[in-house]
C-alpha positions in Angstrom: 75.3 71.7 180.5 78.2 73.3 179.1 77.6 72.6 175.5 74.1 73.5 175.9 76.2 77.2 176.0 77.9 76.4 173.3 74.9 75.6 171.4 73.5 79.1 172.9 77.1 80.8 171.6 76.3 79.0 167.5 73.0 80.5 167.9 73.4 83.5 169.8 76.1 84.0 166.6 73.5 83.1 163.8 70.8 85.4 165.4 73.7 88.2 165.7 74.3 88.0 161.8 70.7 88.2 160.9 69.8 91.0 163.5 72.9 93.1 162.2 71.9 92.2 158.3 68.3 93.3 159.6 69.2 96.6 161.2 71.8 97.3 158.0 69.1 96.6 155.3 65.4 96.8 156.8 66.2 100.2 159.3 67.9 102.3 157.2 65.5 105.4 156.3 62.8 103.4 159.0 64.7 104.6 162.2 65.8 107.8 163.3 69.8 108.0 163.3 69.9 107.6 167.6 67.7 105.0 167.0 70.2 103.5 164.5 72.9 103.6 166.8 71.4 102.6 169.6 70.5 99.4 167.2 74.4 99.0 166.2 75.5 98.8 169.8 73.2 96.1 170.2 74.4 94.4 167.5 78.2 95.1 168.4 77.8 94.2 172.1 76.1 91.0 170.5 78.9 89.7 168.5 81.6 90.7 171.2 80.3 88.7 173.7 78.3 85.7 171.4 82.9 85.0 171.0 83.2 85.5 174.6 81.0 82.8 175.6 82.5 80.2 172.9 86.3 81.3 174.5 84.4 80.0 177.9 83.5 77.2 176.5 86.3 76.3 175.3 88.3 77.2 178.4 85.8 74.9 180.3 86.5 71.9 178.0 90.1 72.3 179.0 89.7 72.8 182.8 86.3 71.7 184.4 86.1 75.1 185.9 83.0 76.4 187.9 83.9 79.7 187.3 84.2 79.6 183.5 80.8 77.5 183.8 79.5 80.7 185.6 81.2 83.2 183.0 79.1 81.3 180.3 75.7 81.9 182.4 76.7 85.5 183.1 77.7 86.0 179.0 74.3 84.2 178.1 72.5 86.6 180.3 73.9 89.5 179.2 73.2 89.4 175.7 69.8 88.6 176.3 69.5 91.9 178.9 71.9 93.6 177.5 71.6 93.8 173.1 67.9 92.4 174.1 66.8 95.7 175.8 68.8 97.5 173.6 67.3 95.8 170.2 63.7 96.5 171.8 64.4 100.4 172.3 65.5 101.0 169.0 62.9 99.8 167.3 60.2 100.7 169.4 61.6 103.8 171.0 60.2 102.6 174.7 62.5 104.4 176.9 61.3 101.5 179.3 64.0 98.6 177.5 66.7 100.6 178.5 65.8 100.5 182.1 67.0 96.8 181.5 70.4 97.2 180.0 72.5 97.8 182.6 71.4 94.7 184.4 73.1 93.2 180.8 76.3 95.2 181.6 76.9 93.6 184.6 76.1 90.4 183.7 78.8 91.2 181.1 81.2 92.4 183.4 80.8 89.8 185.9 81.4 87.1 182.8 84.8 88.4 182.1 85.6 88.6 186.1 84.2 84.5 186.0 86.3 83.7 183.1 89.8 85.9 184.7 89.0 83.4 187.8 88.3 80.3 186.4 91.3 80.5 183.7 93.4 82.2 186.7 92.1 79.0 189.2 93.0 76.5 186.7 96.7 78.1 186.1 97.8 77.5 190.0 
């Protein structure tokens, strides 16, 4: 199970590169400048947390931690709420997606409570 999220944090990295290549060369002059940034923050949230999940995974190959297992869910999760919604919105301005995005920013926050725990756990 846990290298499935690693194999989610190699992808979730490839698709972060392209979607931030995408916005850089293919928006530009398409998208209003909110929707630009709303589009970069996606793409920045992305990238953070596509290195968070591959730190959980390689926390978890060290200590067999549920926690850090759940971190990895909660990281996985959240980009797909969180720069998911947020990708949606910008490019097609339905005010709707970002009804979805906090859901993401707790998943988010609730990863790097999971990986404080399990790392915390697997120190005592």
């Amino acid at each position: 199970m846990r290298d499935r999220f690693l194999v989610f944090a190699a992808l979730s990295g490839f698709f972060a590169v392209g979607l931030g290549a995408f916005g850089s060369h293919a928006l530009k002059g398409v998208l209003p400048p909110e929707m630009i940034s709303v589009y970069e923050t996606a793409n920045r949230y992305h990238f953070y947390h596509t290195f968070a999940l591959f730190l959980s995974g390689i926390l978890l190959h060290r200590n067999n931690s549920k926690w850090l297992l759940v971190s990895m869910f909660c990281f996985s999760s959240g980009i797909l709420f969180f720069c998911g919604s947020l990708y949606l919105l910008a490019v097609t301005n339905i005010r709707i997606f970002g009804a979805v995005t906090p859901v993401g920013g707790i998943l988010f926050l609730s990863g790097w409570f999971c990986m404080a725990l399990g790392v915390y756990k697997s120190s005592e």
